[in-house]
C-alpha positions as CSV (number, residue, x, y, z in Angstrom):
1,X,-30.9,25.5,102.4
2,X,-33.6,25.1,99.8
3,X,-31.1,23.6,97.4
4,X,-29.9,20.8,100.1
5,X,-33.5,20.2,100.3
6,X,-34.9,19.7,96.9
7,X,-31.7,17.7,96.6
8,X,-32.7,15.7,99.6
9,X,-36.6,14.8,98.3
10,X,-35.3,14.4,94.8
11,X,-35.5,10.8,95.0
12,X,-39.1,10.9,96.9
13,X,-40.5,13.0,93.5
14,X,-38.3,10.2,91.2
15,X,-40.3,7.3,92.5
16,X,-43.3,9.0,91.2
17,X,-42.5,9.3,88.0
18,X,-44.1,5.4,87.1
19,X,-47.3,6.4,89.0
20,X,-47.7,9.6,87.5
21,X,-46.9,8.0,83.6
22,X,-49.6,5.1,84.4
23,X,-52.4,8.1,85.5
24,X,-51.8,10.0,82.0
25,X,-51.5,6.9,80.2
26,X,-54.4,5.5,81.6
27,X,-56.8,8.6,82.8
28,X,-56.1,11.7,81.2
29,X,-55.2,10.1,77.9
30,X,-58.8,8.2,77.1
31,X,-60.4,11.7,77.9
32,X,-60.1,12.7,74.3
33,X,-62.4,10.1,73.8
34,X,-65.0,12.5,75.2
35,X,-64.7,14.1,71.5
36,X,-66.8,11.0,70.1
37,X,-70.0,12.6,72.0
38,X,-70.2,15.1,69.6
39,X,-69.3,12.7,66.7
40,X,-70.9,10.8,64.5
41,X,-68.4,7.9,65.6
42,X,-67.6,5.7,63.0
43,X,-64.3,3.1,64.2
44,X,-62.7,2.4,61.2
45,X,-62.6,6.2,60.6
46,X,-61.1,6.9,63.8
47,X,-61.4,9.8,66.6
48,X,-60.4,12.4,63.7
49,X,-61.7,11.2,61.0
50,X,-65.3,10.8,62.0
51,X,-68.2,13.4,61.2
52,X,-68.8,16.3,63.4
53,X,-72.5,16.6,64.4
54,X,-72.1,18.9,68.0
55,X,-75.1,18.4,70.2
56,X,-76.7,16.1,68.2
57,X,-75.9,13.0,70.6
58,X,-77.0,15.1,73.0
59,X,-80.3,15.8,71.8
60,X,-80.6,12.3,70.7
61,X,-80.6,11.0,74.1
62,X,-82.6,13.3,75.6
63,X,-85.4,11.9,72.9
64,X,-85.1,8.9,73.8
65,X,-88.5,7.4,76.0
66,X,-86.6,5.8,78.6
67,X,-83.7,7.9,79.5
68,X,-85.8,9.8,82.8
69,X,-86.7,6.2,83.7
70,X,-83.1,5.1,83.8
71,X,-82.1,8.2,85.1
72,X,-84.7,8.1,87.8
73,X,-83.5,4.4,88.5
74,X,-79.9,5.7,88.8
75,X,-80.7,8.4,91.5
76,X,-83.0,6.3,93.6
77,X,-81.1,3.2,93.7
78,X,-78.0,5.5,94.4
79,X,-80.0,7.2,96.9
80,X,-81.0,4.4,98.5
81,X,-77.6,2.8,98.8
82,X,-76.0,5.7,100.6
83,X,-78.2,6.3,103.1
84,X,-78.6,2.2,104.0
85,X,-75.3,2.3,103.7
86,X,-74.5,4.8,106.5
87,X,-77.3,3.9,109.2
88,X,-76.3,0.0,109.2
89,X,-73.0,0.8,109.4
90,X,-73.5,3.1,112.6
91,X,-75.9,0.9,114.1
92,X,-73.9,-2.0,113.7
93,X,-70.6,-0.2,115.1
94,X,-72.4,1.2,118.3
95,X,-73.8,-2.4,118.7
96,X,-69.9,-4.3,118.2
97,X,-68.8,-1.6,120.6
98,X,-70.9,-2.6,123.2
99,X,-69.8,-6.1,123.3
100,X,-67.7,-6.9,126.0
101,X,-66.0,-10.7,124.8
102,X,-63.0,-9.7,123.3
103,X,-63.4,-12.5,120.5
104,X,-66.6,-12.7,120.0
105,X,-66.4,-8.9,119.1
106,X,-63.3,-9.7,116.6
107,X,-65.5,-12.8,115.3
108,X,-68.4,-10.2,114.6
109,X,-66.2,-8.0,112.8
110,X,-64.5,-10.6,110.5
111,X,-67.7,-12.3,109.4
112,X,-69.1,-9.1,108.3
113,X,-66.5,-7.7,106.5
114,X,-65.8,-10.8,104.7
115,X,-68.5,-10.4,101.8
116,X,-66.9,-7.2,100.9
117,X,-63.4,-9.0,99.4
118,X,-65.9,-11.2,97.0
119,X,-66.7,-9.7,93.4
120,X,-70.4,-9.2,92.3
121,X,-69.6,-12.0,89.9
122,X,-69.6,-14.6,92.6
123,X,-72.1,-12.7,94.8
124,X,-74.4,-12.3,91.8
125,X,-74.0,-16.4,91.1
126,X,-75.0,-16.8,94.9
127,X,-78.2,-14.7,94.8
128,X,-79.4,-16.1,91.7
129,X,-79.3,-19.6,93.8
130,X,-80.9,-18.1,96.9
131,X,-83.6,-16.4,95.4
132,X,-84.3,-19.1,92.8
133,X,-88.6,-19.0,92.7
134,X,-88.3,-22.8,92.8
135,X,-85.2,-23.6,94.4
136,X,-84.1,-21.1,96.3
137,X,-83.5,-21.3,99.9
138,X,-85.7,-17.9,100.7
139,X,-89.0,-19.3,98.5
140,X,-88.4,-22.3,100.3
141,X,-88.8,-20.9,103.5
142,X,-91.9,-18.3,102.4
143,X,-93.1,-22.0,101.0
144,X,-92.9,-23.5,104.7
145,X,-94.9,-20.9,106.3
146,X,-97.7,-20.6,103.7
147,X,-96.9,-17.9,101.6
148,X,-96.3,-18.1,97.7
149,X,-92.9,-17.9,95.9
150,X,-91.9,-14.5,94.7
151,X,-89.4,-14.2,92.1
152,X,-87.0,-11.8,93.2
153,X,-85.1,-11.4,90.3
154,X,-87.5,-10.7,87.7
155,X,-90.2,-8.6,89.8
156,X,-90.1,-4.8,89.2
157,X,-91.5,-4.6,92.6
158,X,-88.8,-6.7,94.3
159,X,-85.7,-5.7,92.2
160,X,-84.4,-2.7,93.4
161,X,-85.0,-3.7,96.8
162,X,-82.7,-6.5,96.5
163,X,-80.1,-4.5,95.1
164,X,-80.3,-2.4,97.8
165,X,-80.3,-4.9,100.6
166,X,-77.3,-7.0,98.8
167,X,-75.2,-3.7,98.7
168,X,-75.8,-2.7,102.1
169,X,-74.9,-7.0,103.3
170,X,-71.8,-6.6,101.2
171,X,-70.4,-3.3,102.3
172,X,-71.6,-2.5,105.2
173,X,-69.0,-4.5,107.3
174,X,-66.3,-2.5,105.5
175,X,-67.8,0.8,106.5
176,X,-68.5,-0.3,110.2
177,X,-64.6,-0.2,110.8
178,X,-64.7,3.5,109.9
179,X,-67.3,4.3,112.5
180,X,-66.0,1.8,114.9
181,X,-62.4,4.3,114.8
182,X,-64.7,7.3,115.4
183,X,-66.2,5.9,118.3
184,X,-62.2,4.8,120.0
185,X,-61.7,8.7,119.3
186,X,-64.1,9.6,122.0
187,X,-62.5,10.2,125.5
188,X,-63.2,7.5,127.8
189,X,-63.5,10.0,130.7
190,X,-67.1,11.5,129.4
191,X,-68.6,7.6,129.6
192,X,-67.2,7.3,133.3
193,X,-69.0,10.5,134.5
194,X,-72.2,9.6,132.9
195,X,-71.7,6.2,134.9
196,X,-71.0,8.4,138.0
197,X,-74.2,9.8,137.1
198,X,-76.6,6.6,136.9
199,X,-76.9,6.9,132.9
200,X,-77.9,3.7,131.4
201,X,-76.4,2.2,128.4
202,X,-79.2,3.1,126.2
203,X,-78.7,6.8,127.4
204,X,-74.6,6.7,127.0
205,X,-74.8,5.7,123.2
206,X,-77.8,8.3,123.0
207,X,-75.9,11.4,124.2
208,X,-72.1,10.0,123.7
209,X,-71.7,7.5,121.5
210,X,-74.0,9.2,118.7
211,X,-73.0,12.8,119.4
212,X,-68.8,11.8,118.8
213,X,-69.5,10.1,115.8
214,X,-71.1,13.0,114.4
215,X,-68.0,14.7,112.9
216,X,-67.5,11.3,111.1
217,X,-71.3,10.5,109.9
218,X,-71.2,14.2,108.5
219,X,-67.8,13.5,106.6
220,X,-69.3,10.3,105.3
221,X,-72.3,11.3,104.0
222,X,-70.9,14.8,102.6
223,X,-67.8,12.5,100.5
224,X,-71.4,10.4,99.3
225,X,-72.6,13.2,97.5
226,X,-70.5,12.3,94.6
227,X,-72.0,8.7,94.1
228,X,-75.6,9.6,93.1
229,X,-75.5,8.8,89.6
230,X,-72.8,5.3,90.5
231,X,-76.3,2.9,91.3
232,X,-73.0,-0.3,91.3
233,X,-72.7,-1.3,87.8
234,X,-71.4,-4.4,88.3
235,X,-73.9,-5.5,90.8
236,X,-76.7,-4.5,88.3
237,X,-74.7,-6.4,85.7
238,X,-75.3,-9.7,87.1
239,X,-78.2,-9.6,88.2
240,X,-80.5,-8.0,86.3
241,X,-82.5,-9.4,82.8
242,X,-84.5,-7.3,80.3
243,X,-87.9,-8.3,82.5
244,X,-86.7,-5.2,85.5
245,X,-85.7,-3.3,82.8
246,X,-88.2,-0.9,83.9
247,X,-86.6,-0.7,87.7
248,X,-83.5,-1.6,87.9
249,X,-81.6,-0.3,84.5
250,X,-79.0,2.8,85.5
251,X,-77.4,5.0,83.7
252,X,-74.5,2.8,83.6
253,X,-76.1,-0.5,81.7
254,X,-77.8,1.6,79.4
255,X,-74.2,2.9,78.4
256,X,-73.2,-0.9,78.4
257,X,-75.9,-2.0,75.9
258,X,-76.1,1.6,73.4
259,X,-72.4,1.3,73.4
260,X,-71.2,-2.4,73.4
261,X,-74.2,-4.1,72.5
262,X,-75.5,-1.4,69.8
263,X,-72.4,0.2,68.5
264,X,-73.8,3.6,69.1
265,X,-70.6,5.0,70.5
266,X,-71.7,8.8,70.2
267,X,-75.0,8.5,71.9
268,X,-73.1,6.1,74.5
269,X,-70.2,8.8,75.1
270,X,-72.8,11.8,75.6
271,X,-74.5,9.8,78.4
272,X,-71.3,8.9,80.0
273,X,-70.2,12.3,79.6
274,X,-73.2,13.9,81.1
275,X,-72.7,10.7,84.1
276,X,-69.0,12.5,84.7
277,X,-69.8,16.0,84.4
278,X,-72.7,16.0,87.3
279,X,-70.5,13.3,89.6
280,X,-68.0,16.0,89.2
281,X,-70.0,19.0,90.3
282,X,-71.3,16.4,93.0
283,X,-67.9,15.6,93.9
284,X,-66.6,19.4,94.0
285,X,-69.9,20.0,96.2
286,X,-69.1,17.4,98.7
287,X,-65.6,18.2,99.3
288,X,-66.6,22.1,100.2
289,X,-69.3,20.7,102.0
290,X,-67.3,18.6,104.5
291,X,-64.3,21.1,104.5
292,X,-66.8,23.8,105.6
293,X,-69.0,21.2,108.2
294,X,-65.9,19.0,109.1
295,X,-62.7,21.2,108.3
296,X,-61.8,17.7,106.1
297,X,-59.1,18.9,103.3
298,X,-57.3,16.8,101.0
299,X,-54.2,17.7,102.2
């Protein structure tokens, strides 16, 4: 029986093959790189042919006067994103829900979720032109009422808070289609009875809507866990400049400039290494967290 079986899937485990070759080419593989944060990395003498030094990266960065900034940047603006990014989402997915126009409600879902198919490179273009201090449609309206331009883009005050806001507009119509499923899951029989019972909208979505989406909003933010130290590299990318250095670089752009930019791949690696060993505990922490809340499991 077992034979006729594994003879059966034999084909399902031969198509994947490819996918399992591209993952070790392409993931496990570059992981020996991890060995040039403990080097003193030199490219033309390659992975194993470049000076051992241990810790020494390690205790470089740690040294360095900016690193708890960044790192403070990273966790705040990460911070910040996640839980923006799960009350808009519910909000916005109790509010569709209560529309009753069939196409209006479909219109409301497709405009939102547009902006998450663009790339930062485009969205990052489209900011700069909005938020221009001289041209930009927002100044020109803070212009019309009195009130003086404010350049978005290069304030430390401002920065993160437009990073924050343009995540949340770009994702968050992605996300509302996750909440809007968890709220067709609840039984349709609990909001007739609290009709039955006089309840008002405002007093359905209070004690029906919000208390079935709870499984959900618990899974979400449990499977966030692991996305502390990820502030959106990209996003940051293009739209930052050295004057918000002080609030909006991450962990991520400083590994972008020490690597890249200053060729100090050892001190680059240990960063990125530390970035992937606390995303994995963070990871590992969220999964046991929403199997033991949720009962969610991989397989």
């Amino acid at each position: 029986m077992n034979i006729k079986k594994t003879k059966r899937e034999m084909p399902l485990h031969l198509m994947l093959v490819p996918g399992v070759v591209i993952l070790l080419i392409y993931c496990y593989y570059p992981m020996l790189g991890f060995a040039i944060a403990f080097q003193k990395f030199i490219p033309i003498n390659g992975l194993f042919g470049s000076n051992w030094i241990g810790l020494g990266n390690f205790r470089y960065v740690l040294q360095m006067p900016d690193i708890w900034k960044v790192l403070g940047n990273t966790v705040f603006i990460a911070t910040m994103k996640i839980l923006f990014g799960l009350i808009v989402p519910i909000v916005v997915a109790i509010l569709i829900n209560e529309l009753k126009v069939m196409l209006i409600k479909r219109g409301v879902q497709t405009l939102i979720y547009l902006p998450h198919f663009l790339s930062w490179v485009i969205l990052g273009g489209v900011l700069v032109d909005i938020l221009s201090p001289s041209e930009g449609i927002v100044n020109q309206l803070l212009n019309a009422v009195g009130l003086d331009s404010v350049f978005f883009l290069g304030s430390n005050h401002w920065f993160p808070s437009v990073l924050i806001f343009s995540d949340v507009w770009k994702e968050f119509g992605f996300s509302t289609i996750v909440f809007l499923a968890a709220i067709t899951g609840i039984n349709p029989a609990l909001y007739e009875a609290a009709i039955v019972d006089g309840a008002s909208h405002t007093r359905q979505m209070w004690h029906i809507t919000l208390p079935g989406m709870v499984p959900i909003i618990v899974l979400m933010a449990t499977l966030s866990l692991g996305n502390v130290l990820n502030a959106g590299f990209d996003q940051v990318f293009n739209l930052y400049s050295p004057s918000v250095y002080e609030s909006g670089d991450i962990l991520d752009t400083l590994i972008y400039r020490i690597g890249l930019l200053d060729a100090q791949f050892g001190v680059a690696t240990a960063i990125g290494l530390f970035k992937s060993i606390v995303s994995f505990v963070l990871i590992a922490v969220s999964y046991f967290m929403a199997y033991r809340l949720v009962n969610y499991r991989i397989f």
